[in-house]
N, CA, C, O and CB atoms as a CASP TS submission, in Angstrom:
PFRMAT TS
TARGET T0000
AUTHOR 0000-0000-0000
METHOD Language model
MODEL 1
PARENT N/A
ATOM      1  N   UNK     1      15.164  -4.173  13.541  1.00  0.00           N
ATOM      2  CA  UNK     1      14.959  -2.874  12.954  1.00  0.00           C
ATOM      3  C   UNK     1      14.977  -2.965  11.424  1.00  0.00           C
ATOM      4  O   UNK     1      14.063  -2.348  10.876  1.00  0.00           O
ATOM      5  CB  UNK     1      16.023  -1.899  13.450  1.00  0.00           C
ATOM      6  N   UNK     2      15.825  -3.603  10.639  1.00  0.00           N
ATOM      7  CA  UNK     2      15.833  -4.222   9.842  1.00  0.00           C
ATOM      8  C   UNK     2      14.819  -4.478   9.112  1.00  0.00           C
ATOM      9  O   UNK     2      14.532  -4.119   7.970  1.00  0.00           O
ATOM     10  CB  UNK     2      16.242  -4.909  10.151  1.00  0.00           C
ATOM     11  N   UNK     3      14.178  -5.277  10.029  1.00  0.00           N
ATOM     12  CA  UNK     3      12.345  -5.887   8.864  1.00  0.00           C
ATOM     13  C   UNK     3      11.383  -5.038   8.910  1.00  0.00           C
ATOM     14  O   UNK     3      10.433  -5.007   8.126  1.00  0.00           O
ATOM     15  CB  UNK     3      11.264  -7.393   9.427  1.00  0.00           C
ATOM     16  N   UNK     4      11.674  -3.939  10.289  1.00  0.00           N
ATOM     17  CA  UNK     4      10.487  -2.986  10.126  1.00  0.00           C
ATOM     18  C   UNK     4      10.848  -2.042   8.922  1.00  0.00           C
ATOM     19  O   UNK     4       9.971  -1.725   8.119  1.00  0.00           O
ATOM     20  CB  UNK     4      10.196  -2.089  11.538  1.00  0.00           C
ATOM     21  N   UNK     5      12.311  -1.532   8.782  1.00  0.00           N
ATOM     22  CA  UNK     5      12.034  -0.558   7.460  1.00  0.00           C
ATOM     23  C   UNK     5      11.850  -1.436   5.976  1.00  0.00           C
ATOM     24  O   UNK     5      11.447  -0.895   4.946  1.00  0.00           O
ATOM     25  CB  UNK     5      13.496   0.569   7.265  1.00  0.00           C
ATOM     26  N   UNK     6      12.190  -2.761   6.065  1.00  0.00           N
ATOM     27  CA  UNK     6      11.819  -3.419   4.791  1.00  0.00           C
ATOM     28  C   UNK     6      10.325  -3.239   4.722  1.00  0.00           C
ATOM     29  O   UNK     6       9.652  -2.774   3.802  1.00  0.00           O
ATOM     30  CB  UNK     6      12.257  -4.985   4.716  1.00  0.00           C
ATOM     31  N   UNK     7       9.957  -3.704   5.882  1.00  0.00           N
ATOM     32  CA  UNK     7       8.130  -4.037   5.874  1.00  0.00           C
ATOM     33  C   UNK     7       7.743  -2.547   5.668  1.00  0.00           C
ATOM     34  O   UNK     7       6.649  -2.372   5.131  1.00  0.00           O
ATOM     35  CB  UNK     7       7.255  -4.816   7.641  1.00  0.00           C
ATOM     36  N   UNK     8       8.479  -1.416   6.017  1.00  0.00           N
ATOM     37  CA  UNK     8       7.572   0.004   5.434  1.00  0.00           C
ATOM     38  C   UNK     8       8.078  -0.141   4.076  1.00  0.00           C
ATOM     39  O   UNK     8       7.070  -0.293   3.386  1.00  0.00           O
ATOM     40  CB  UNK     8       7.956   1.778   6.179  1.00  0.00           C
ATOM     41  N   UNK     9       9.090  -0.174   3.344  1.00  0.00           N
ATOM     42  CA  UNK     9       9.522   0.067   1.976  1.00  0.00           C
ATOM     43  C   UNK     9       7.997  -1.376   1.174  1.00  0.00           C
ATOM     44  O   UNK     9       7.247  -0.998   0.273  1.00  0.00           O
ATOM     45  CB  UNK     9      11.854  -0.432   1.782  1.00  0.00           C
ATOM     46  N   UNK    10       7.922  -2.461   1.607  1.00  0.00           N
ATOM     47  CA  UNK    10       7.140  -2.833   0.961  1.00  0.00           C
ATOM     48  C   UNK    10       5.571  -2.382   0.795  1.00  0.00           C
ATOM     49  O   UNK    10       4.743  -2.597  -0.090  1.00  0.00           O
ATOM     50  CB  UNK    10       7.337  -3.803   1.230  1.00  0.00           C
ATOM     51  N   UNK    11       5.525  -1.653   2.050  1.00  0.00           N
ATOM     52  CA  UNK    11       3.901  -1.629   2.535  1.00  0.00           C
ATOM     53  C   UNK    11       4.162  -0.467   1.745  1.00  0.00           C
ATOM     54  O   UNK    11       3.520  -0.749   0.733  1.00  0.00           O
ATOM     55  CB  UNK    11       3.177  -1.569   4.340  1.00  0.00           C
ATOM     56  N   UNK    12       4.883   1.097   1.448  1.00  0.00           N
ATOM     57  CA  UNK    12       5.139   2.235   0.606  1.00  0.00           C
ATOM     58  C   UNK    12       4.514   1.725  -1.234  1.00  0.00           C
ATOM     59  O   UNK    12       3.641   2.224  -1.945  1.00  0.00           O
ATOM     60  CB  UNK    12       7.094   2.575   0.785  1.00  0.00           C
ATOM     61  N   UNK    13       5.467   0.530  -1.455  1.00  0.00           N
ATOM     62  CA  UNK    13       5.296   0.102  -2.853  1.00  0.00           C
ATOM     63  C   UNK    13       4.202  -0.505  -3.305  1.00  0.00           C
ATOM     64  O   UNK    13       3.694  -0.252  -4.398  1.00  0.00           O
ATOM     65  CB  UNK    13       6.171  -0.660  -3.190  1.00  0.00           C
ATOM     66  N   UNK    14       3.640  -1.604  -2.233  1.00  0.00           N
ATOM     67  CA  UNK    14       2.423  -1.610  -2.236  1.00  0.00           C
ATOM     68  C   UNK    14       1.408  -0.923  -2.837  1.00  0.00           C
ATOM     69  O   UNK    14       0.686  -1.091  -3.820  1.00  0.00           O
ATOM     70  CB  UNK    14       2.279  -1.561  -1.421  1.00  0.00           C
ATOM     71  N   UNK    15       1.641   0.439  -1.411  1.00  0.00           N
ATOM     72  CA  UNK    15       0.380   1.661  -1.546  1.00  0.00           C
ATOM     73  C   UNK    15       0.549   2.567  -2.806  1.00  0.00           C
ATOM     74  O   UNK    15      -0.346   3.330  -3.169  1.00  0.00           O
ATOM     75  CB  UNK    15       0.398   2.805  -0.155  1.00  0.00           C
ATOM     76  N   UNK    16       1.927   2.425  -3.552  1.00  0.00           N
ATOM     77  CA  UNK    16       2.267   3.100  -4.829  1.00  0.00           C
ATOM     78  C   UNK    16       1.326   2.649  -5.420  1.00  0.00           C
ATOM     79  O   UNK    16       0.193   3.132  -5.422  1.00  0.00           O
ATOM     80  CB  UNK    16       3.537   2.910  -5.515  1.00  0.00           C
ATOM     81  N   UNK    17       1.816   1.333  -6.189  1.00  0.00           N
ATOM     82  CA  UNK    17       0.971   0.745  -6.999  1.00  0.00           C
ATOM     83  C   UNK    17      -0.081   0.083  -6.754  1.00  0.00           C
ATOM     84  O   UNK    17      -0.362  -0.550  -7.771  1.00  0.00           O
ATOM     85  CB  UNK    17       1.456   0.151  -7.559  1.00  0.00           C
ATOM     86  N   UNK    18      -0.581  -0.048  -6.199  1.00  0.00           N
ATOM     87  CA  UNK    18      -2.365   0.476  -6.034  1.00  0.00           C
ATOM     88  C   UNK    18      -3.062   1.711  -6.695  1.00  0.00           C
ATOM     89  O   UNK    18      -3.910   1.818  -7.581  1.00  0.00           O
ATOM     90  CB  UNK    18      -2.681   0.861  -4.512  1.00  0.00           C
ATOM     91  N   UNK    19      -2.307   2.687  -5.844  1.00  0.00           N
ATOM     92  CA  UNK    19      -2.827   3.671  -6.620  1.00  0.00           C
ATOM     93  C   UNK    19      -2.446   4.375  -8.112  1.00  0.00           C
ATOM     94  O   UNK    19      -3.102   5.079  -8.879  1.00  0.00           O
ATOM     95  CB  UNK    19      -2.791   4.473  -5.822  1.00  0.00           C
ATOM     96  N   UNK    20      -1.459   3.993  -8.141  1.00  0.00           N
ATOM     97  CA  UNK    20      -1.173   3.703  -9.885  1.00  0.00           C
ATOM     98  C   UNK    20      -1.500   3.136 -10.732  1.00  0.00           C
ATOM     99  O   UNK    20      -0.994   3.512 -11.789  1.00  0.00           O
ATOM    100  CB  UNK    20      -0.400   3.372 -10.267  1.00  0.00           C
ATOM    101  N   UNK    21      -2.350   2.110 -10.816  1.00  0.00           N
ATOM    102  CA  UNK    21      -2.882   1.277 -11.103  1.00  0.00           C
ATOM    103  C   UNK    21      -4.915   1.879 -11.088  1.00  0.00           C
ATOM    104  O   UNK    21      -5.693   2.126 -12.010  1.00  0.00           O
ATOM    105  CB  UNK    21      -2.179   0.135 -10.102  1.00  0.00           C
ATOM    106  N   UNK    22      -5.060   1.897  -9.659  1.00  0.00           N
ATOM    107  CA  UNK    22      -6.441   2.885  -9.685  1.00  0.00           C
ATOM    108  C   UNK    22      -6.450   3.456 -10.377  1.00  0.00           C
ATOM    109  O   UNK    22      -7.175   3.168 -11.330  1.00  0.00           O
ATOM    110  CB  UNK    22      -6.832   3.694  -8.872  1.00  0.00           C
ATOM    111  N   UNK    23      -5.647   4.698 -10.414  1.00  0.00           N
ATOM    112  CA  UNK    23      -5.746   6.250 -11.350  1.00  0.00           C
ATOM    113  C   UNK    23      -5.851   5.375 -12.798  1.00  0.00           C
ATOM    114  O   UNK    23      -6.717   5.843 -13.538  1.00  0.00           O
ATOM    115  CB  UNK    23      -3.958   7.631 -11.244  1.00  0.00           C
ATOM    116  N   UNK    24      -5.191   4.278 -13.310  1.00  0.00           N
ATOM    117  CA  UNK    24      -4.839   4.575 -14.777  1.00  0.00           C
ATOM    118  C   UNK    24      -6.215   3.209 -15.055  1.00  0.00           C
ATOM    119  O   UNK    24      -6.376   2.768 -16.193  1.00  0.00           O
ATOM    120  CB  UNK    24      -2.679   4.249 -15.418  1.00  0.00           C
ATOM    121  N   UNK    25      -6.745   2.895 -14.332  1.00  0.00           N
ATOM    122  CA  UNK    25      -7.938   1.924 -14.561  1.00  0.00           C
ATOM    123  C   UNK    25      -9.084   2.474 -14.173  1.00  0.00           C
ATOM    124  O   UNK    25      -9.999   1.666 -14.013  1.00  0.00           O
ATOM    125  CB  UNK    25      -7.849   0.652 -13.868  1.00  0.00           C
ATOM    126  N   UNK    26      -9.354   3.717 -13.947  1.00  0.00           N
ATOM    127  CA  UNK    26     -10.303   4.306 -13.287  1.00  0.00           C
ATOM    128  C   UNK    26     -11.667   4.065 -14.059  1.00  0.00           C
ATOM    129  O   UNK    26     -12.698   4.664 -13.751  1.00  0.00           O
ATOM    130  CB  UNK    26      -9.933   5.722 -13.096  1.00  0.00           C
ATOM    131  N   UNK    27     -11.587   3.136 -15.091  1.00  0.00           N
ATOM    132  CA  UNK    27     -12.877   3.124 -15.742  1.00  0.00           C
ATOM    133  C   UNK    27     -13.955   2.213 -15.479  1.00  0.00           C
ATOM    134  O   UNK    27     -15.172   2.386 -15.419  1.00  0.00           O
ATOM    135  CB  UNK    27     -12.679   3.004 -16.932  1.00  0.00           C
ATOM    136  N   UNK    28     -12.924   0.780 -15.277  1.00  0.00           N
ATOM    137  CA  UNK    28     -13.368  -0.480 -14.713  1.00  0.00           C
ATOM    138  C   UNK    28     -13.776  -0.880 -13.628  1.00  0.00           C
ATOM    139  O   UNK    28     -12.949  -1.511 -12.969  1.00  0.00           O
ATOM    140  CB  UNK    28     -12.734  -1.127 -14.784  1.00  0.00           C
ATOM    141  N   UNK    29     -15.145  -0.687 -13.030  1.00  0.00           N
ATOM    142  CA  UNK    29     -15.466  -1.263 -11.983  1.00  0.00           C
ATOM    143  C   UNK    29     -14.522  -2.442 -10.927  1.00  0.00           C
ATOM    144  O   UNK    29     -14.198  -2.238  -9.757  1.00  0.00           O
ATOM    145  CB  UNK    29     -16.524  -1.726 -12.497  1.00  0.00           C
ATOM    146  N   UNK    30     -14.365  -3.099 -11.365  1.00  0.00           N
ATOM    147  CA  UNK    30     -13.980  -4.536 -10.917  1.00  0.00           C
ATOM    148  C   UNK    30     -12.119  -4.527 -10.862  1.00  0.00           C
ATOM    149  O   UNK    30     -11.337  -5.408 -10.505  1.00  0.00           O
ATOM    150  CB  UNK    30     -14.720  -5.831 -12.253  1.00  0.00           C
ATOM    151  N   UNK    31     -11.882  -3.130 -11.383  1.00  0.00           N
ATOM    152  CA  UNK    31     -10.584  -3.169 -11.157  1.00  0.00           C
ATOM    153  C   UNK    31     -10.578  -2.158 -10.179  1.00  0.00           C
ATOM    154  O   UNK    31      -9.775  -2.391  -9.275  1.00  0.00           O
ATOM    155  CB  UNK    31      -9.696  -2.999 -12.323  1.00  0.00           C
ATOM    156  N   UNK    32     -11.273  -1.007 -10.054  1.00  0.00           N
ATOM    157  CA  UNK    32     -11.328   0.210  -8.817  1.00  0.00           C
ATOM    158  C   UNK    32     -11.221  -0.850  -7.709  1.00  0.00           C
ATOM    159  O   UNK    32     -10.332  -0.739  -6.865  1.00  0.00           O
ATOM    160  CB  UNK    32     -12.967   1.363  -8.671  1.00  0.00           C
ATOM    161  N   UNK    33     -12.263  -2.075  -7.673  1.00  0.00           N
ATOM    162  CA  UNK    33     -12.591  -2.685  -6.304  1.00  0.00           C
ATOM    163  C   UNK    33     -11.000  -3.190  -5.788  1.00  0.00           C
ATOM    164  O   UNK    33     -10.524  -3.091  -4.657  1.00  0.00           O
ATOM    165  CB  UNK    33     -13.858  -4.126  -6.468  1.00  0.00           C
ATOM    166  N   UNK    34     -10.370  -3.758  -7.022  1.00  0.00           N
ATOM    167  CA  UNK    34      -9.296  -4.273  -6.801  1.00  0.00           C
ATOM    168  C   UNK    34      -8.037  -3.734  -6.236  1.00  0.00           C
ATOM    169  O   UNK    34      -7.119  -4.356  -5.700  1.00  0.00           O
ATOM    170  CB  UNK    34      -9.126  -4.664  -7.696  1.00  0.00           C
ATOM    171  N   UNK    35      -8.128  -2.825  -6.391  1.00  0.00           N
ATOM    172  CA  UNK    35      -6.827  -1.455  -6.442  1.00  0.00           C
ATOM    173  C   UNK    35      -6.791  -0.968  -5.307  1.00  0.00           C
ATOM    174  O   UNK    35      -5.786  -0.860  -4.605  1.00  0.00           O
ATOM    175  CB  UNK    35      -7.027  -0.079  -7.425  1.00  0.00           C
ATOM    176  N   UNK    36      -8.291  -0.517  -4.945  1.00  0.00           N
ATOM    177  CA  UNK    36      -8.791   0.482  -3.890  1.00  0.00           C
ATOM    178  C   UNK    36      -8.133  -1.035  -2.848  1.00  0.00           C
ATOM    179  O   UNK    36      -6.945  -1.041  -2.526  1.00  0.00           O
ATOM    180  CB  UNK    36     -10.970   1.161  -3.914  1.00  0.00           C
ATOM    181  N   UNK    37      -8.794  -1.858  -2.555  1.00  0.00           N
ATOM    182  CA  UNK    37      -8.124  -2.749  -1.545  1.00  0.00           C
ATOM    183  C   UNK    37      -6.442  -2.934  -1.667  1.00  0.00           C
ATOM    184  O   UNK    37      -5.756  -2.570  -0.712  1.00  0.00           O
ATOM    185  CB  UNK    37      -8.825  -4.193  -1.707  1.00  0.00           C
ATOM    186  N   UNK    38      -5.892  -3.428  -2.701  1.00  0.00           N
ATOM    187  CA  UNK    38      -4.347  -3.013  -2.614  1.00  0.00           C
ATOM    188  C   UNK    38      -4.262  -2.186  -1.947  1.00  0.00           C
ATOM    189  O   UNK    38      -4.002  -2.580  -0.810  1.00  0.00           O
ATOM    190  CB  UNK    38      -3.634  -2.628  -3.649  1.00  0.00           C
ATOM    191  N   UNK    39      -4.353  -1.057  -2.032  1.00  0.00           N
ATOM    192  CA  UNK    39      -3.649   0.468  -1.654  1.00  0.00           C
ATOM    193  C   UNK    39      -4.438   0.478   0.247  1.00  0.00           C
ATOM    194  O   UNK    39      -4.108   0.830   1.380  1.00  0.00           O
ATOM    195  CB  UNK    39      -4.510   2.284  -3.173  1.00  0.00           C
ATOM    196  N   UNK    40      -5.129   0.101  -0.175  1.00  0.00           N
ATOM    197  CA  UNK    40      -5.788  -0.393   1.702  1.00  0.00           C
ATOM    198  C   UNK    40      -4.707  -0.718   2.651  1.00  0.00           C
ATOM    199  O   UNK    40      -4.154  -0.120   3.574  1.00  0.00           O
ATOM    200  CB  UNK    40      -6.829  -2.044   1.819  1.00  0.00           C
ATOM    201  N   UNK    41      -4.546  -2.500   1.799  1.00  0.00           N
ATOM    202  CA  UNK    41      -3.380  -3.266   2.761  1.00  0.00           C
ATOM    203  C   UNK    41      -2.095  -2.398   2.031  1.00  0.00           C
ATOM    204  O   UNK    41      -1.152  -3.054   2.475  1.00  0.00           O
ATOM    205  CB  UNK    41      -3.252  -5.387   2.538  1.00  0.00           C
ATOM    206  N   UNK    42      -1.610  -1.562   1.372  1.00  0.00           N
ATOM    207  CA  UNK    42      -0.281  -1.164   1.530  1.00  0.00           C
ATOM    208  C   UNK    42      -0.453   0.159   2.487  1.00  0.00           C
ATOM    209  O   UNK    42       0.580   0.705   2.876  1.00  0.00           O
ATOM    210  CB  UNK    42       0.467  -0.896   0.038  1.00  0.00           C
ATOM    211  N   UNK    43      -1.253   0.492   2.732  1.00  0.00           N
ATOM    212  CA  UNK    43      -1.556   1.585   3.606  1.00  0.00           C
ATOM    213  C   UNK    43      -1.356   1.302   5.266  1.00  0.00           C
ATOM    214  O   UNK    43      -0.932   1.980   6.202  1.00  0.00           O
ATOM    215  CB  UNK    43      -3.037   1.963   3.282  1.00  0.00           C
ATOM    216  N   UNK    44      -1.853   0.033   5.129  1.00  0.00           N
ATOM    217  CA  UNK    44      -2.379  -0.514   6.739  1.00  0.00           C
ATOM    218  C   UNK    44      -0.625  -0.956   6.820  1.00  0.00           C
ATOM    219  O   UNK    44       0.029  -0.646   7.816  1.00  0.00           O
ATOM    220  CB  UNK    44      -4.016  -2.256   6.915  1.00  0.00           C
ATOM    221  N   UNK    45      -0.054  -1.637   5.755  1.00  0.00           N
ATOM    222  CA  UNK    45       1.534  -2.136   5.933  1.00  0.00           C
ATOM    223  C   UNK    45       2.038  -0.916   6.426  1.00  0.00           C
ATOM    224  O   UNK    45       2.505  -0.635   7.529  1.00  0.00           O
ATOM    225  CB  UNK    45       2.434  -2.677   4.493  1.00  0.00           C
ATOM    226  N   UNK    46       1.792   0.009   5.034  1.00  0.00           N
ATOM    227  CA  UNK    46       3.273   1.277   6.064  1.00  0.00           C
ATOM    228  C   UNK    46       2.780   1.911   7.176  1.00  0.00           C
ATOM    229  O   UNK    46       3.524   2.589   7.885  1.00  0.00           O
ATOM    230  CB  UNK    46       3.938   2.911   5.137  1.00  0.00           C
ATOM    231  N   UNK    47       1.735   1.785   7.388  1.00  0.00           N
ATOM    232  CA  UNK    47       1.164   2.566   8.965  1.00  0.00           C
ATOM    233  C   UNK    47       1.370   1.676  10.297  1.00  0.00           C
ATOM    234  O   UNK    47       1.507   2.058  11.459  1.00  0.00           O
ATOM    235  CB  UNK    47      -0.696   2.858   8.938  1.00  0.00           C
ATOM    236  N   UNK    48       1.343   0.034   9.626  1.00  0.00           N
ATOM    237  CA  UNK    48       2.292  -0.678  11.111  1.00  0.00           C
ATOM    238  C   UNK    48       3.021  -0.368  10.989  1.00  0.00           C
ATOM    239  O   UNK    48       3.206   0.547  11.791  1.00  0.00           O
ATOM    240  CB  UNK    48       2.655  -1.948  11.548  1.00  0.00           C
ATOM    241  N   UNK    49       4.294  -0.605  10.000  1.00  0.00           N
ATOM    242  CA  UNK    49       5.515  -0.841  10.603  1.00  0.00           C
ATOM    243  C   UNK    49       6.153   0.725  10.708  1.00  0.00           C
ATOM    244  O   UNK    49       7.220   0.976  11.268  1.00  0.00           O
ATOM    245  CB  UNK    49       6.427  -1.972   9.687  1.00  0.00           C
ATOM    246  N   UNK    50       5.311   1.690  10.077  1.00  0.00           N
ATOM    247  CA  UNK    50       6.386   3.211  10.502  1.00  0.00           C
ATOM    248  C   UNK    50       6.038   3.233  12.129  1.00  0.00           C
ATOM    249  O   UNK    50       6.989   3.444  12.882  1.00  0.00           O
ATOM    250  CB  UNK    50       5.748   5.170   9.542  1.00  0.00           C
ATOM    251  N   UNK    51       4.524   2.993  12.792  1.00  0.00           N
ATOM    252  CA  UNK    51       4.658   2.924  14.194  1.00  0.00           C
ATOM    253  C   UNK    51       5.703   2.032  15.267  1.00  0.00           C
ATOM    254  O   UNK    51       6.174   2.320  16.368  1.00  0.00           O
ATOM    255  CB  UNK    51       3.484   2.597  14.437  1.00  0.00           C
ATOM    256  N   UNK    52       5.798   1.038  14.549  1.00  0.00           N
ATOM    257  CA  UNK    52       6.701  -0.005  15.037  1.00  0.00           C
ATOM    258  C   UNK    52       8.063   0.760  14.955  1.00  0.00           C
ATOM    259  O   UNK    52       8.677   1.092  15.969  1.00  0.00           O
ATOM    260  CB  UNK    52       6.646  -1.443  14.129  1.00  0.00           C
ATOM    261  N   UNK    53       8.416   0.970  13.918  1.00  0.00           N
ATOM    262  CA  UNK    53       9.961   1.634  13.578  1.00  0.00           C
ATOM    263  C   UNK    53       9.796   2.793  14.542  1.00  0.00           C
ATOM    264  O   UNK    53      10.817   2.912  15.220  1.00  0.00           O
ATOM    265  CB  UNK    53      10.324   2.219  11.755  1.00  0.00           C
ATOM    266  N   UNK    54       8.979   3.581  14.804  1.00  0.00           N
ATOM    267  CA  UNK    54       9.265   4.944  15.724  1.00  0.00           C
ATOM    268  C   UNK    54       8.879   4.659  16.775  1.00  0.00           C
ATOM    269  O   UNK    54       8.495   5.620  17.442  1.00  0.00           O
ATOM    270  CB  UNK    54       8.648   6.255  15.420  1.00  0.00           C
ATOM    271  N   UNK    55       8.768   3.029  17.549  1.00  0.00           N
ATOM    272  CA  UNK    55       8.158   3.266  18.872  1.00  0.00           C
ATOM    273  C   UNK    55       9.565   2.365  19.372  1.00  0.00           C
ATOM    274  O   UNK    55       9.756   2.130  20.565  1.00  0.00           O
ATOM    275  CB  UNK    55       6.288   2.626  19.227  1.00  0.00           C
TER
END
């Protein structure tokens, strides 16, 4: 139980900064591409493991 709420707290921080990062680079092509995928896999992280943690 343990690694699943670590693995959401990381997959959360992840998806933070991604999109913190997006918003404040929003000018740069090549960094949107970059960001937008971060915030992907921190998205896809906290959406396993919150299912995992509540199942």
């Amino acid at each position: 139980m343990a690694i699943k709420i670590i693995g959401l707290l990381i997959g959360v921080l992840v998806f933070g900064a991604g999109v913190y990062y997006l918003v404040k680079e929003q000018k740069d092509r090549e960094s949107r591409k970059i960001y937008t995928t971060v915030s992907a896999a921190g998205a896809v992280i906290t959406a396993v493991c919150a299912v995992l943690l509540f199942l």
